[in-house]
C-alpha positions in Angstrom: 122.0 91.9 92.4 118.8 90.5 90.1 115.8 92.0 89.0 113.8 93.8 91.7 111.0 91.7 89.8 111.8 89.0 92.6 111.1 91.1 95.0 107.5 91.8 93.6 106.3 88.3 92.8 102.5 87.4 92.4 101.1 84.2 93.5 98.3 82.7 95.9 99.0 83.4 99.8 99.6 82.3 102.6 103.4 82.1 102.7 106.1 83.4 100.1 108.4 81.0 101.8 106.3 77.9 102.5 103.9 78.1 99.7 104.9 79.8 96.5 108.4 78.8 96.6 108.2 75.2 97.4 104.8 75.1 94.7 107.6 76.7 92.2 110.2 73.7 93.8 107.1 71.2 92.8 106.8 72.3 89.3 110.5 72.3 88.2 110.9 68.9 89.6 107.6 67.2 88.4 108.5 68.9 84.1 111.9 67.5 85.2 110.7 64.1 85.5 108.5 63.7 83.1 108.9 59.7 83.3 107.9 59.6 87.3 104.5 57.9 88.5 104.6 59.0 92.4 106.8 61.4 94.6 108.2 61.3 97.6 108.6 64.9 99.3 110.8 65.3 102.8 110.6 68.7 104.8 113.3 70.3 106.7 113.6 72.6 109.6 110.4 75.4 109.9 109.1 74.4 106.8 108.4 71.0 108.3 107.5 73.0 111.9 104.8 75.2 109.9 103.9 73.5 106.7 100.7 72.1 107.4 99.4 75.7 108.8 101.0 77.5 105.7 99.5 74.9 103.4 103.2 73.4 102.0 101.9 70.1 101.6 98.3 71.2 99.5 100.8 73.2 97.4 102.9 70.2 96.3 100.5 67.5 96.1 98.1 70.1 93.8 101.3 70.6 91.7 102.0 66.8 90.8 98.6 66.2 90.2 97.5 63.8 89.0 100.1 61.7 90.5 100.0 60.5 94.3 102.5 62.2 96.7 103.6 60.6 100.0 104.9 63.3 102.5 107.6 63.0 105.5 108.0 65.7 108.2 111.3 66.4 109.8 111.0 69.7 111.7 114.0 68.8 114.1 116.0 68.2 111.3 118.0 71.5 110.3 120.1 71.5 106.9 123.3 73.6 106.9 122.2 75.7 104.0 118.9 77.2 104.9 116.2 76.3 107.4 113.7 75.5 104.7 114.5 72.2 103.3 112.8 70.3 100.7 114.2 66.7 99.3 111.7 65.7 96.3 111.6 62.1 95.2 111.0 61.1 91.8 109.6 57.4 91.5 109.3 54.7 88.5 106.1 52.6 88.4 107.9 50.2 90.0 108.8 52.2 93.2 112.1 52.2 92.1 113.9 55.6 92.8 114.1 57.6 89.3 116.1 60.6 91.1 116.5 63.2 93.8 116.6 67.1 94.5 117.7 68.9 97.4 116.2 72.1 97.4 115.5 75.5 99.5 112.9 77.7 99.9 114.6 80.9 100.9 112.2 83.6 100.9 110.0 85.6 98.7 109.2 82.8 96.6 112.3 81.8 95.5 114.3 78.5 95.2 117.9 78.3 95.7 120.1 74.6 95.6 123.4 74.0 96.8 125.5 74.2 94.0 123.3 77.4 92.3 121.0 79.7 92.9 117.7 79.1 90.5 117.3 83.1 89.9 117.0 85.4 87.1 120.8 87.4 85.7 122.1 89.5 87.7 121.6 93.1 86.5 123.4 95.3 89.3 126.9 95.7 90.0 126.5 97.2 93.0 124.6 95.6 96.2 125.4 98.0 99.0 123.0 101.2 99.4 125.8 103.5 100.2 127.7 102.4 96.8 124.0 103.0 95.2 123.5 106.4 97.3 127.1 107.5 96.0 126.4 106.7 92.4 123.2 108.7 92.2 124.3 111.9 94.0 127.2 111.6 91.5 125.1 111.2 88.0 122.5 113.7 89.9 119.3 111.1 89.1 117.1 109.4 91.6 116.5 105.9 92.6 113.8 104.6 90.4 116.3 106.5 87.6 118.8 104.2 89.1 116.3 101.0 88.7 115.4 102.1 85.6 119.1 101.9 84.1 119.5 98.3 85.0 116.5 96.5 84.7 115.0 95.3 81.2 112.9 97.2 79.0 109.9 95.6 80.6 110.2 96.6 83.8 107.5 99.4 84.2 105.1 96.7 82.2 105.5 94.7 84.9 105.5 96.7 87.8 102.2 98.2 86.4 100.6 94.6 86.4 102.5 94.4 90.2 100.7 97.6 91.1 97.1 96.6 89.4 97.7 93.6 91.7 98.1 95.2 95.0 95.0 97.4 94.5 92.4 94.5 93.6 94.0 92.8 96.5 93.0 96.3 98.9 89.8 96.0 97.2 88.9 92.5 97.5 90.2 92.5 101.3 87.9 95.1 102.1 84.5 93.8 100.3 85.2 90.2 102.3 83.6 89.6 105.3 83.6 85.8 107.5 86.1 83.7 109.2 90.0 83.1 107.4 90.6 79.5 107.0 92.3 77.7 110.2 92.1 76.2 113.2 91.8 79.6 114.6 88.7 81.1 113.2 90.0 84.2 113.0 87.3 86.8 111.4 88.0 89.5 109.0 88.1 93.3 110.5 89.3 94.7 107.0 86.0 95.8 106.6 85.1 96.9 110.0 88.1 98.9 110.6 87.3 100.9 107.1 83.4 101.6 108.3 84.6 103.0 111.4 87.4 105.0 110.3 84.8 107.2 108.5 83.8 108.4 111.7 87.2 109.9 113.1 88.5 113.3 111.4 90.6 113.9 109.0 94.1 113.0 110.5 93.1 110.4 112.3 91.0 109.0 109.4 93.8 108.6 107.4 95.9 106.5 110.0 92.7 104.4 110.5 92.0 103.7 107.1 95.6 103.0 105.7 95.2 100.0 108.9 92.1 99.0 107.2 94.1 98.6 103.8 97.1 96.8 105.5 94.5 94.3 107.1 93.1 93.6 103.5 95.5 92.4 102.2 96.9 90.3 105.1 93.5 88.8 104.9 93.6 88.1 101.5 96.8 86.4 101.9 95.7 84.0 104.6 93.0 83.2 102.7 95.2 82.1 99.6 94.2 84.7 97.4 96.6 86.2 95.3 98.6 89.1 96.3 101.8 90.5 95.7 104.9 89.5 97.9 106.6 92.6 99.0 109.1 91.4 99.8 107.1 88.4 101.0 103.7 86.9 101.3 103.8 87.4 105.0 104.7 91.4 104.8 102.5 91.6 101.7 100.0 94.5 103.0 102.4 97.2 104.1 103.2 98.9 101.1 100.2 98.4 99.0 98.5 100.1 102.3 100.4 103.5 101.9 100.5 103.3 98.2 96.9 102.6 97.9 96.2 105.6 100.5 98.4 107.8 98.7 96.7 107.6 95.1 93.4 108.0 96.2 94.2 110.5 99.2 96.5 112.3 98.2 96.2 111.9 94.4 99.3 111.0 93.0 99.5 109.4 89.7 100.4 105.5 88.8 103.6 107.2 87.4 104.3 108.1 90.6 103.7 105.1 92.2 105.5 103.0 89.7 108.8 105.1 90.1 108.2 104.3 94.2 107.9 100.9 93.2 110.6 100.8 91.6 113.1 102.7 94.3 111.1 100.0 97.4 112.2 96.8 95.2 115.7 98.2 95.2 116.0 98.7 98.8 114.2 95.5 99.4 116.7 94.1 96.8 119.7 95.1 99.0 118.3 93.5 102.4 117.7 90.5 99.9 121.7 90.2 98.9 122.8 91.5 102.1 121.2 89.8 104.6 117.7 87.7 104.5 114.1 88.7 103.8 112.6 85.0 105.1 111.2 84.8 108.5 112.6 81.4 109.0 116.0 82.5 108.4 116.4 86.0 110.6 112.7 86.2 112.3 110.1 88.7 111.1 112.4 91.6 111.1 113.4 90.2 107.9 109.5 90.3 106.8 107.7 93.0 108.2 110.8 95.1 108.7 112.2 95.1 105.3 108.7 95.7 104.2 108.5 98.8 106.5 111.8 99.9 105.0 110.8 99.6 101.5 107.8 101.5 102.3 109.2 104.2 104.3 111.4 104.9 101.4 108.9 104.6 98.5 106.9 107.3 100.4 109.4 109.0 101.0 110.2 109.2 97.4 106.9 110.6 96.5 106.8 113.1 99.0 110.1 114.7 97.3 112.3 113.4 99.8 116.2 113.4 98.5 118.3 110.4 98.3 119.8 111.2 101.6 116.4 111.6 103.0 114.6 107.9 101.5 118.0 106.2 102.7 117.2 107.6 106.3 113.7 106.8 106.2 114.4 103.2 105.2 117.2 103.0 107.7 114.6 103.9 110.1 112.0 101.7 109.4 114.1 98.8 109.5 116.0 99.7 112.5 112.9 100.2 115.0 111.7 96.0 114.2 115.5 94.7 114.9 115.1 91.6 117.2 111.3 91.2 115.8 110.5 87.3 116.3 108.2 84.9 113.5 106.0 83.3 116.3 102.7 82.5 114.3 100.2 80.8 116.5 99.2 77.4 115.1 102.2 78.0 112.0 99.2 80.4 110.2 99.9 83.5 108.7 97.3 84.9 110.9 98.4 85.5 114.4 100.3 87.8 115.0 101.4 88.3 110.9 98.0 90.2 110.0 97.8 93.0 112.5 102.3 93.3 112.0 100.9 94.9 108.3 98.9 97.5 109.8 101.3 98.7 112.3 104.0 98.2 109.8 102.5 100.3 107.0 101.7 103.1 110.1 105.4 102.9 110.8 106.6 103.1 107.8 104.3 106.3 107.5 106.1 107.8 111.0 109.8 106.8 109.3 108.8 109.2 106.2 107.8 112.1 108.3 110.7 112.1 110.7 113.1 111.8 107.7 111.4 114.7 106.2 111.6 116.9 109.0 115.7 116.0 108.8 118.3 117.1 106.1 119.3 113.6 105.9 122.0 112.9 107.9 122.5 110.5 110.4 124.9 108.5 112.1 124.0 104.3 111.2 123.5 104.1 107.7 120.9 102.1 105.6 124.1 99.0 105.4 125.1 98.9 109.0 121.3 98.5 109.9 121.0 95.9 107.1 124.1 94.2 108.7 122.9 94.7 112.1 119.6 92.6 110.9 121.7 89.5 109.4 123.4 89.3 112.6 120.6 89.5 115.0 119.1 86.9 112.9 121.7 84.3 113.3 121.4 85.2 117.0 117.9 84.4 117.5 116.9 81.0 118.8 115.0 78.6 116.1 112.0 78.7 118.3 111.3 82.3 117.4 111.8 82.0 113.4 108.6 80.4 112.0 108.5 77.1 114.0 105.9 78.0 115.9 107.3 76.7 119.1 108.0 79.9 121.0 107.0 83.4 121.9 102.7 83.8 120.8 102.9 80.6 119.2 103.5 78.5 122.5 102.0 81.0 124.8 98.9 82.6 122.8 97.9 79.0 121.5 94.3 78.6 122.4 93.9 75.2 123.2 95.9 71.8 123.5 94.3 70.6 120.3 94.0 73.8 118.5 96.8 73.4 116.2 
């Protein structure tokens, strides 16, 4: 496995998949050809289906600037090797064709061709969480210990800019008020939700206001801000939400945060390698549910949980959004993605607790749940991953001309 630092990248909303990663596509391409005067760009599959509501094509054409970009949609067209297609075009003054690039955008941000994959060295040996559990029980250390082992000696630096990151993005969500950009006109409750949640008592409160948090940062992200994919743009509230809560609720330190950072990118990592954290690809049990999982384990961790325990709690949070569909209404990240944070981050919350209350041990393990998750994803018709053509996108759409 790589760097848990592609798990936690940070970049401008709305979609890790259709916006940072073909933007990072763009730039490669575009210092690749330094000689090209214009660009052709092609997209495949649910990139093609949603682009325009995730803002793919602003994206590119803001990343070969100042150069003109002509664009061709092919949503019906489905390439073997992932879903999210993108064929760039590199053209001489002339018109003549300079050269070509068949590229994917498979989650998270990140790029991936068919002959190699355009990621950082691979740091781990081990990709499965029951070879990771045994190692760690053996050498009698924790995950983040675990992390900590293989990753470069930058790695706190940067998950300490990753974590200063997901608390301005809390912040700013919740001091915005107004309508998110769209055909939709969706308005903000961020805000709302955190006024109101003053009023309840204590425990309730605290279920209220970790929502608002989760809905601040969904917002952000549909707005384009910048936030902090975890693992993606689309699941990028639920575990700043419980991280953010537990800091300034329950007071623990940015060590401790950092070190749950640390153990959430590894599980994330493993659902990565193991199966798919891009909507498009297995639905938004990849999103929301490996975010819920990574979550559910990083609290976990904080709350003194043992290995045993943050591998149940993870296990649980991705088991209970198996099957979970990507059906955004008018392709934005908007409808239903936004409120999926706050009940994600809530779950994730419930997965801790009843993992505490256990010793640990459980029948389907963190893997066979993972497994279970690549599977069901192959089994789910395209209309339910992030082509907008099924489920709440088709039947939720408001009008005939909305989107």
């Amino acid at each position: 496995m790589e760097s848990i630092k592609s798990i936690f990248k940070i970049g401008n909303g709305p979609s890790s998949s259709h916006t940072m990663g073909p933007k990072l596509a763009a730039e490669q391409f575009k210092k690749d050809t330094p000689s090209a005067h214009a660009y052709k760009v092609t997209l495949y599959g649910s990139l093609a289906a949603t682009g325009k509501g995730h803002f793919t094509d602003k994206a590119i054409a803001d990343s070969f600037l100042p150069f003109p970009v002509e664009f061709t949609w092919l949503p019906e067209i489905v390439l073997p090797f992932h879903t999210n297609g993108i064929k760039f075009e590199a053209l001489a003054l002339d018109g003549r064709l300079i050269t070509d690039w068949l590229v994917y955008s498979i989650g998270g941000g990140k790029i991936a061709d068919e002959h190699s994959h355009l990621t950082e060295k691979h740091l781990y040996e081990q990709h499965t969480m029951s070879g990771i559990l045994l190692t760690v029980e053996k050498q009698g250390k924790t995950y983040w210990e675990y992390v900590q082992d293989h990753e470069e000696s930058d790695l706190w630096d940067y998950l300490n800019e990753v974590w200063k990151t997901m608390q301005q993005s809390v912040r700013d969500g919740l001091d915005n008020d107004g309508v998110l950009p769209g055909e939709l006109n969706l308005r903000r409750k961020a805000a709302s939700y955190w006024v109101k949640a003053k009023s309840y008592k204590t425990s309730l409160q605290n279920r209220c206001l970790i929502m608002a948090y989760a809905l601040a940062v969904a917002e952000q992200n549909a707005s384009g801000a910048k936030v902090v994919t975890a693992p993606t743009c689309g699941s990028a509230g639920v575990l700043p939400a419980i991280l953010y809560h537990l800091k300034n609720y329950h007071e623990f330190s940015d060590k401790n945060i950092l070190q749950a950072l640390a153990t959430a990118g590894l599980f994330g990592n493993v659902i990565k390698v193991n199966a798919s954290i891009s909507g498009a690809e297995v639905g938004c049990q990849g999103e929301i549910g490996s975010a819920c999982a990574m979550t559910a384990a990083a609290s976990n961790q904080i709350f003194g949980g043992s290995p045993q325990q943050i591998e149940y709690a993870a296990e649980m949070g991705l088991e209970h959004h198996l099957g979970l569909t990507c059906d955004p209404v008018c392709g934005l990240v908007q409808i239903p993605c936004i409120e999926r944070n706050s009940f994600g981050a809530l779950r994730a919350l419930d997965a801790n607790m009843a993992s505490m209350l256990s010793d640990g041990k459980h029948i389907i393990s963190f893997d066979k749940v993972v497994e279970t998750m690549r599977l069901t994803g192959k089994d789910i018709p395209s209309l339910y991953k992030e082509t907008s053509e099924g489920g709440l996108a088709k039947i939720g759409k408001p009008g005939a001309d909305m989107c």
